[in-house]
C-alpha positions as CSV (number, residue, x, y, z in Angstrom):
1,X,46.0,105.2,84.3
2,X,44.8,106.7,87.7
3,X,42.6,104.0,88.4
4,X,44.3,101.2,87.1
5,X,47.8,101.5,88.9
6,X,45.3,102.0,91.9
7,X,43.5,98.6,91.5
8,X,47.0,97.0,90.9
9,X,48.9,97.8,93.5
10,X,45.2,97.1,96.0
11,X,45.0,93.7,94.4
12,X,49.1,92.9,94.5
13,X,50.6,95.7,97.9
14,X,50.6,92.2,100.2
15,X,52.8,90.8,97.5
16,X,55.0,93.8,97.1
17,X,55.6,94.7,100.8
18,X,56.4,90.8,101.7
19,X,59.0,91.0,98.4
20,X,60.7,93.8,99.9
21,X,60.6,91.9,103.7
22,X,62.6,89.2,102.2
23,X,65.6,91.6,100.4
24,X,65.6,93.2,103.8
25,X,66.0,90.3,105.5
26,X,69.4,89.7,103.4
27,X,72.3,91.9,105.1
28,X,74.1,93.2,102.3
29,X,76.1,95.4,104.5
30,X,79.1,96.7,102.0
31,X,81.3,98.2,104.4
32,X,82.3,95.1,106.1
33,X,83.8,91.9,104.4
34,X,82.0,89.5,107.3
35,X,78.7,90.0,104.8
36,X,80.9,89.3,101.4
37,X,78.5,86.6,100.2
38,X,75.2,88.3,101.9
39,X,76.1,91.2,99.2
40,X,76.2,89.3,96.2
41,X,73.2,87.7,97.4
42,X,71.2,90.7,97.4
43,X,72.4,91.8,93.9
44,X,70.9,88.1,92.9
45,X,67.8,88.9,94.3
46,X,67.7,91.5,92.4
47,X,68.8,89.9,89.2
48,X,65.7,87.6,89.6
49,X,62.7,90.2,90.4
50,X,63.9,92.3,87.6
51,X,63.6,89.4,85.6
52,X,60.0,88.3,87.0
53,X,59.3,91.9,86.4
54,X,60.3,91.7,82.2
55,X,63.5,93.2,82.3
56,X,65.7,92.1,79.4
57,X,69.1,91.4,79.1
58,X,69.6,91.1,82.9
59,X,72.7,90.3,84.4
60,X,74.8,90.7,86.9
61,X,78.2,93.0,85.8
62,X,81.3,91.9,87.9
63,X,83.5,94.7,88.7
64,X,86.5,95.2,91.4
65,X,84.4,95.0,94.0
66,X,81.2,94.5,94.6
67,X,78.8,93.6,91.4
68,X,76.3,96.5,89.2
69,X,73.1,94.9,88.5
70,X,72.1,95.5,84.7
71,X,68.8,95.1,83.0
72,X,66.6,97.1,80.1
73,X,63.3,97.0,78.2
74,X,64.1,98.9,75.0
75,X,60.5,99.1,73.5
76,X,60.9,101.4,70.4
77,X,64.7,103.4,69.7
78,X,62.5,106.7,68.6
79,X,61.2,106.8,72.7
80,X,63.1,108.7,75.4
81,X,65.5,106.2,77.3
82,X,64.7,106.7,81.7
83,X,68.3,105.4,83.4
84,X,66.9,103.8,86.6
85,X,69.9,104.0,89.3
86,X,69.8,102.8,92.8
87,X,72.0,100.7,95.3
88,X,71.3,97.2,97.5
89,X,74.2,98.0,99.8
90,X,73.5,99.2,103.2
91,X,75.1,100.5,105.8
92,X,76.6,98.7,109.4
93,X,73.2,97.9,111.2
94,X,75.8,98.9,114.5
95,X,75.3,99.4,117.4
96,X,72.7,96.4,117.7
97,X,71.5,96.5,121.1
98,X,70.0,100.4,120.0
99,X,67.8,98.6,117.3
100,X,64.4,98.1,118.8
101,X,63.8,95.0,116.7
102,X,66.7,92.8,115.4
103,X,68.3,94.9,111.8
104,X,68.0,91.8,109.6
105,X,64.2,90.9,110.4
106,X,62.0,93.5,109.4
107,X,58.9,94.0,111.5
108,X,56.2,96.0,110.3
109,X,54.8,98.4,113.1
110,X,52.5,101.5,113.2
111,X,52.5,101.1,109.3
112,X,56.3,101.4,109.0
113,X,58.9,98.7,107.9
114,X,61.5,98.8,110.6
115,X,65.0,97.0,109.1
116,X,68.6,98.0,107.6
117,X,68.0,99.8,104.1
118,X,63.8,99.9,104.6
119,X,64.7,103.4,103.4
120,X,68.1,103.8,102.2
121,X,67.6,102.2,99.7
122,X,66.1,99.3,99.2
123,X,62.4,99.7,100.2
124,X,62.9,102.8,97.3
125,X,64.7,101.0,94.7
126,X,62.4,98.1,94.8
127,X,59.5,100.6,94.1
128,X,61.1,101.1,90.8
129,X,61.2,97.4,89.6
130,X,57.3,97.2,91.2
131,X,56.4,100.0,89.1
132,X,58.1,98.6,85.8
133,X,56.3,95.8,86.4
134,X,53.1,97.4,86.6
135,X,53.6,99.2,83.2
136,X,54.5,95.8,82.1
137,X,51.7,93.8,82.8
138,X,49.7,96.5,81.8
139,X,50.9,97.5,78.6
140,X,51.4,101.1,79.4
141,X,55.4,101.4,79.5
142,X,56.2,104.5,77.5
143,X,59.7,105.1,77.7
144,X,62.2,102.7,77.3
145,X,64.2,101.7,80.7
146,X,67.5,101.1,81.8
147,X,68.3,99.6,85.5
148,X,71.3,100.0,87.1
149,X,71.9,98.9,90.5
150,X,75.0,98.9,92.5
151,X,76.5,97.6,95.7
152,X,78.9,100.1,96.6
153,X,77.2,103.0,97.3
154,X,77.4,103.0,101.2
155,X,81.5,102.5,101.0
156,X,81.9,105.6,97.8
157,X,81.4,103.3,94.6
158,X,84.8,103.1,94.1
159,X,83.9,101.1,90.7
160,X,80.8,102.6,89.4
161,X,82.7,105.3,87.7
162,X,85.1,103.0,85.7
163,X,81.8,100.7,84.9
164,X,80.0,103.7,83.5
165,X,83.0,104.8,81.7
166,X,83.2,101.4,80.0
167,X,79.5,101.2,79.5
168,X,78.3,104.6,78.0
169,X,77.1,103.2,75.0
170,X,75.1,100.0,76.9
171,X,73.6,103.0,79.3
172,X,72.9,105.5,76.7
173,X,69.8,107.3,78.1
174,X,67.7,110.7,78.4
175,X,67.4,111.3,81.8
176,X,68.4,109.2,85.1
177,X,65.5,108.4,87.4
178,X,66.8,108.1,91.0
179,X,64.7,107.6,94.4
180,X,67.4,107.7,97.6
181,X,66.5,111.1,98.7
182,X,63.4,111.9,100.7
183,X,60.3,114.4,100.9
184,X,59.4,117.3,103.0
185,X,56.2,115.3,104.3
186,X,53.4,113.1,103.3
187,X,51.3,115.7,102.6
188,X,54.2,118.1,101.3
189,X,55.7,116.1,98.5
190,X,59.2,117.9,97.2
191,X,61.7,116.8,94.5
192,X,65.6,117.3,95.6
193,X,67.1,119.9,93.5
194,X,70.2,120.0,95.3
195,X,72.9,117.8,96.9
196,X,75.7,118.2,98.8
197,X,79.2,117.1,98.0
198,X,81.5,114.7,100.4
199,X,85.1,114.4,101.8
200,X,85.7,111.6,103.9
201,X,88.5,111.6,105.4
202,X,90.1,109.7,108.3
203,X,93.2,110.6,110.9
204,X,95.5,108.4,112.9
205,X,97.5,110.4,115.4
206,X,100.7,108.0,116.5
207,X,102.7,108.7,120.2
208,X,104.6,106.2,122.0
209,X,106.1,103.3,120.3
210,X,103.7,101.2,122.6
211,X,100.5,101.5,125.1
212,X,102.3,103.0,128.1
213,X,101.2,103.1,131.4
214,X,98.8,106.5,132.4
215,X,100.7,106.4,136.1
216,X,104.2,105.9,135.2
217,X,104.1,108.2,132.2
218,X,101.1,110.6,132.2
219,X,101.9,114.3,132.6
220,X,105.0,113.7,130.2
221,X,104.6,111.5,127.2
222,X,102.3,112.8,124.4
223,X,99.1,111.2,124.9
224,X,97.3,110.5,121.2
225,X,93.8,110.7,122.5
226,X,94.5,113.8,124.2
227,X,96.3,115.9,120.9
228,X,93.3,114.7,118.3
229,X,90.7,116.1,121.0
230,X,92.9,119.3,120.9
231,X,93.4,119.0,117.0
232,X,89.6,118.0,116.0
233,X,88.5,121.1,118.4
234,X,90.3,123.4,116.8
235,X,88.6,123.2,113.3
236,X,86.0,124.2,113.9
237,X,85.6,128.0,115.5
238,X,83.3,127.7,119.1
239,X,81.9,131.4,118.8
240,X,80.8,131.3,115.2
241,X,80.6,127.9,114.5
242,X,82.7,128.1,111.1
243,X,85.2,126.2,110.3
244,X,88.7,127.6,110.6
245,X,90.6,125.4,107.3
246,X,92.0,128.4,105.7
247,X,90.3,128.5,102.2
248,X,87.6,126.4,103.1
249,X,84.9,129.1,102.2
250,X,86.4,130.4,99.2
251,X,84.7,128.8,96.3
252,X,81.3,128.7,98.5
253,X,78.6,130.0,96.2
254,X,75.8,132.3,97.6
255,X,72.3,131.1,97.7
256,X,70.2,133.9,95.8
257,X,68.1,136.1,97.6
258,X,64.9,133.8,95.6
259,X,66.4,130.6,96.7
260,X,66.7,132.0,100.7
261,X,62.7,132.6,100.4
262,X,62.4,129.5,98.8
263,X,64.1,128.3,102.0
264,X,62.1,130.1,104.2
265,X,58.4,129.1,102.6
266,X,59.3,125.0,103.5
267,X,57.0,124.2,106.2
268,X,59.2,123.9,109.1
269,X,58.4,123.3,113.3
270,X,62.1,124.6,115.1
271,X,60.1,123.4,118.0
272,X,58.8,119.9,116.5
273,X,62.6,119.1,115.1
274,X,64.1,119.5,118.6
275,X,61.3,117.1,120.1
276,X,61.9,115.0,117.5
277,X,66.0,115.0,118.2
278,X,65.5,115.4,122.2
279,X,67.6,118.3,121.9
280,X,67.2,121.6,123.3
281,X,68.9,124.1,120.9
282,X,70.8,123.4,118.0
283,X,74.7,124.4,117.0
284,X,75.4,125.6,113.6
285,X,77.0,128.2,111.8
286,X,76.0,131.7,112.9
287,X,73.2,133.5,110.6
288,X,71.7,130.6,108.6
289,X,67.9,128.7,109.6
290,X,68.6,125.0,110.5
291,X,67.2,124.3,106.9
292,X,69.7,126.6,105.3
293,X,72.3,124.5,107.5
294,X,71.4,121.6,106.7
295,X,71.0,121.9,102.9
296,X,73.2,124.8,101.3
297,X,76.0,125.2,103.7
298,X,79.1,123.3,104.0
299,X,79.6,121.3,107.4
300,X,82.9,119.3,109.3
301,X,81.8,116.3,111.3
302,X,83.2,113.4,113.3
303,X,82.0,110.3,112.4
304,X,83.3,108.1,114.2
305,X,86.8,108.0,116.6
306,X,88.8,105.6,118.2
307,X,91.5,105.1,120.8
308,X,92.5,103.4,123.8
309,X,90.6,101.6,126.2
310,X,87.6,100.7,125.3
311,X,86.7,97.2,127.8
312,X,84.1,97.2,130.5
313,X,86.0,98.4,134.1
314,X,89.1,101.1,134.1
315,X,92.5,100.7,132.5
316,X,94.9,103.3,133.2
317,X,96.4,103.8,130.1
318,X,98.5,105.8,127.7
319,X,97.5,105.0,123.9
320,X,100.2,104.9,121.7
321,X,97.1,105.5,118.8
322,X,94.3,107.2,118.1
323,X,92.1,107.8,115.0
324,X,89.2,109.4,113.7
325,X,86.5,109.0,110.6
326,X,85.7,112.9,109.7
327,X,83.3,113.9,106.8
328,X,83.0,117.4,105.8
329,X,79.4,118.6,103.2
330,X,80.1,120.4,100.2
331,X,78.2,123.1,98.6
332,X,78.2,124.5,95.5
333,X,81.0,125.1,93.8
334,X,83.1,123.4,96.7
335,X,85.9,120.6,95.3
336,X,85.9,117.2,97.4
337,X,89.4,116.7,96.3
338,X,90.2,120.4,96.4
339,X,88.6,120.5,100.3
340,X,90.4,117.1,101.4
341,X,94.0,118.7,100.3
342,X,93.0,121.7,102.2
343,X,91.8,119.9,104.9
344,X,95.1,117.9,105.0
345,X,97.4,120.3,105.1
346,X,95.8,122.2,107.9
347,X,95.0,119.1,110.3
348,X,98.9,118.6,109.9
349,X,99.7,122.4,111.3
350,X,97.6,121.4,114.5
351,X,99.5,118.5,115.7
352,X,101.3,118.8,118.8
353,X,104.8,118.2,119.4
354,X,105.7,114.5,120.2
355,X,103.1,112.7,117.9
356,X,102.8,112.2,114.1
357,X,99.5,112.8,111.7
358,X,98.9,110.4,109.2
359,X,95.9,111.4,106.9
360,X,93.9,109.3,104.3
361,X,91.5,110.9,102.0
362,X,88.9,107.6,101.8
363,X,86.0,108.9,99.0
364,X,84.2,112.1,98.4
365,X,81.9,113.3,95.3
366,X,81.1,117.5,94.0
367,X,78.0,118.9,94.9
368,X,75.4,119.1,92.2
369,X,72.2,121.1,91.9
370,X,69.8,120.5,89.1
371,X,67.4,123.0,87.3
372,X,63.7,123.1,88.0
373,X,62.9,124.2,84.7
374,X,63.6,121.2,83.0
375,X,61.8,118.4,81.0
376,X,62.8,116.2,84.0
377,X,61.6,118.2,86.5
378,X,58.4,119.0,85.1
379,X,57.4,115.5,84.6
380,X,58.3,114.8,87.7
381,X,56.6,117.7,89.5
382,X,53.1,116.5,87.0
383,X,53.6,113.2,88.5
384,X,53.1,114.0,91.8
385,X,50.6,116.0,91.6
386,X,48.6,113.4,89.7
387,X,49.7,111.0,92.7
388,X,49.5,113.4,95.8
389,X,47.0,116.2,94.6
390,X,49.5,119.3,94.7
391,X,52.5,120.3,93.1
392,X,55.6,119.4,94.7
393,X,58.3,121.9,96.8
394,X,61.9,122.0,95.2
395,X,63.8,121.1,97.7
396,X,67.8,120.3,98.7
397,X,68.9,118.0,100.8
398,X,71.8,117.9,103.1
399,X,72.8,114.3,101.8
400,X,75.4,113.1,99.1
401,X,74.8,111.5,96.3
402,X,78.1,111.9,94.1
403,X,77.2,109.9,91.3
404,X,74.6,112.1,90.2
405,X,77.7,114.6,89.1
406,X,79.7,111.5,87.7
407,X,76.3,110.5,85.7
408,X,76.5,114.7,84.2
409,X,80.3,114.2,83.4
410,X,80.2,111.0,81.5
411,X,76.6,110.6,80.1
412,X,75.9,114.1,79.7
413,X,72.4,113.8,81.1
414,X,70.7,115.4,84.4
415,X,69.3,113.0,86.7
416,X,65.7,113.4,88.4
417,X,65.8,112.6,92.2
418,X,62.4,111.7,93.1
419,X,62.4,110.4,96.7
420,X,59.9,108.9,98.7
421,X,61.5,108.9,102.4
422,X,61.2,110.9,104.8
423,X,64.2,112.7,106.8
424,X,62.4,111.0,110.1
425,X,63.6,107.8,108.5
426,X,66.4,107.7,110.7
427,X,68.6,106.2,108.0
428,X,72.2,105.3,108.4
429,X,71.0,104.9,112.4
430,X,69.2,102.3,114.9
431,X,65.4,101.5,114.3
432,X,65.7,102.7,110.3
433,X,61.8,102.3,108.8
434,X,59.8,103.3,105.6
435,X,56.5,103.9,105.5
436,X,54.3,101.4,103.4
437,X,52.3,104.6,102.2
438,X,55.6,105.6,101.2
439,X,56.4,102.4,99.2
440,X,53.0,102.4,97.5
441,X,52.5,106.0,96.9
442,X,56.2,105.8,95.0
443,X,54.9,102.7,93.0
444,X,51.7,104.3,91.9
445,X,53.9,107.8,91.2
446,X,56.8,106.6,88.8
447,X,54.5,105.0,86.2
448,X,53.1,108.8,85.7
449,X,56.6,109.7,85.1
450,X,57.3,107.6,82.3
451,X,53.9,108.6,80.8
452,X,54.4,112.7,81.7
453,X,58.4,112.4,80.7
454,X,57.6,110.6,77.2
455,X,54.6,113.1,76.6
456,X,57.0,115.7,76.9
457,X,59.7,114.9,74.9
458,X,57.6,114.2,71.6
């Protein structure tokens, strides 16, 4: 097969990477309403390429918000069934003016794709339906196949879990194939292992009935802005960097002394990450290696906060408001609804006299990490070294992906996360890109997949 899905993605890649330019180009941005009909745009886009590609049974599954993308090829009932997941949603594209080229019109540059989603997660769900279509044309599909894509994922998929709940016979399956993590390198392929969980949570701190005026009233009034400072610094501890929500740590299970080596044998530049970041040091937890940080230990972060003034020129002025978007990464065997009550009930105990805490809890997802001894995995790991030449590093990754726990719960299968990014993708930020040798190099990999997975389970 080497050869062949070689030849075909040489004689069709200008076809492929111009396919993906155009669903880039469509701003399918989930998070805000002002791209409603851009969303369900996408999902038609991908209706049709599935389609083109020899999906059967394709449609397009309405749900509460926001539709799921169905399509299947079931060649023979006595094959293994591969659950293809991915998302079209993106995130905001904001702020603009930080994007070196405009979000919504990819250019291609030093060999990279530079647009909303190139990465997360378009440019690596569309290798999936390039690939199917490969094995189509070609005769060579050996599993039957099963796509599901959403439009939620970037705001919690609220209504995946109800659609798969109401579905579990239509997406019966084996295993779920899903590429929205990344690699270690291009000459260090990896296959996630591990995910963190999420709480997202958001806090509105409420003082004077009205905007008040910083000269008449400052130095008595409560000033909103001024107590969530105070509040959000207080969770975490400045010495040793741990956060201080009482029972935060308590169901926080120990990486093995196996898995910290494990850790420690990635390839990793302390010195190359900084330049990268234009940092000088960096702040974490004491007594873990920014890998071990940023993969198996639980974190508290500000996303985003809001309050007062925020014009060009002064205003002297009092908010009578002031909010802020705060995630916190889960580890193993960390809650996300357990965490956001603990987390609730603290951020309370913090507030000042003479303003009132409102908390919301807005999504979340459990932690999941997946066993490399697995027929999954293995097929996997033999794909990739068909593809790149060595075996691939297990490897976690800091993200979440919480529907890879829902997919455990309610299918009773493990999913395979086999991503083709790379962490420098600066996804989720200004001037996101994927690599075309990333693109291609996932096309020509799933097809072994399919052929290693099916092999396997005979």
């Amino acid at each position: 097969m080497a050869q062949n899905i070689k030849d075909y993605i040489a004689l069709n890649k200008d076809r492929f990477v111009e396919e993906l330019l155009d669903l880039l180009r469509i701003p399918s941005v989930s998070a805000d309403p002002e791209f409603k009909d851009d969303v369900f745009n996408a999902a038609q886009y991908v209706k049709d390429r599935l389609v083109e590609a020899g999906a059967d049974k394709v449609e397009i599954c309405p749900t509460d918000g926001y539709p799921i993308v169905y399509g299947e090829k079931m060649i023979n009932p006595a094959l293994p069934t591969v659950l293809v997941y991915g998302h079209y949603d993106v995130q905001p594209a904001d702020p603009y003016d930080l994007w070196s080229s405009p979000p919504f019109e990819p250019v291609i540059k030093d060999g990279k794709i530079y647009a909303r989603g190139a990465s997360d997660d378009k440019g690596q769900m569309y290798m999936h339906i390039k690939a199917f279509e490969y094995m189509m044309r070609n005769n060579v599909l050996s599993c039957n196949v099963k796509f599901m894509i959403e439009g939620e994922e970037e705001v919690g998929s609220a209504n995946l879990g109800t659609f798969v709940k109401n579905n579990r016979q239509k997406l019966k399956c084996d295993v779920v194939l899903i590429s929205d993590t990344s690699m270690i390198a291009n000459d260090v392929p990896s296959i996630t292992v591990g995910l963190r969980g999420l709480a997202y949570l958001e806090v509105e701190i409420t003082g004077p009935n009205r905007d008040l005026h910083s000269g008449t009233y400052g130095g008595a009034v409560p000033n909103p802005i001024n107590a969530l400072c105070e509040m959000i610094a207080r969770l975490i501890d400045d010495k040793t960097r741990k956060i201080t929500i009482p029972g935060f740590y308590d169901d926080v299970l120990t990486i093995s002394d196996e898995e910290k080596q494990a850790i420690a044998d990635i390839p990793f530049s302390l010195d190359k990450y900084r330049q990268e970041l234009d940092i000088n040091a960096i702040r974490g937890e004491q007594g873990y290696s920014t890998i071990e940080l940023t993969s198996v230990r639980p974190t508290l972060d500000v996303n985003g906060i809001k309050g007062g003034y925020q014009g060009e020129g002064a205003k002297t002025v009092i908010a009578s408001k002031a909010s802020a978007k705060i995630s916190m990464r889960l580890v193993p065997n960390q809650k996300s609804e357990k965490i956001a009550e603990l987390f609730t009930e603290y951020f309370k105990t913090l507030a000042p006299d003479g303003v009132t805490v409102k908390v919301t809890n807005m999504h979340g997802g459990d932690p999941v990490v997946v066993p490399i001894d697995s027929i999954e995995y293995r097929a996997a790991a033999a794909a990739y070294l068909e593809t790149f030449g060595k075996k691939p590093l297990p490897n976690r990754a800091g993200g979440s992906i919480p529907i890879v726990k829902l997919f455990e719960d309610e299918l009773g299968v493990k999913s395979v996360m086999m991503g083709f990014g790379l962490d420098t993708d600066k996804i989720h930020s200004p001037n996101e890109h994927f690599g075309i040798f990333n693109f291609l190099k996932g096309i020509e990999t799933i097809p072994y997949f399919f052929h290693h997975y099916a092999e396997m389970k005979k």
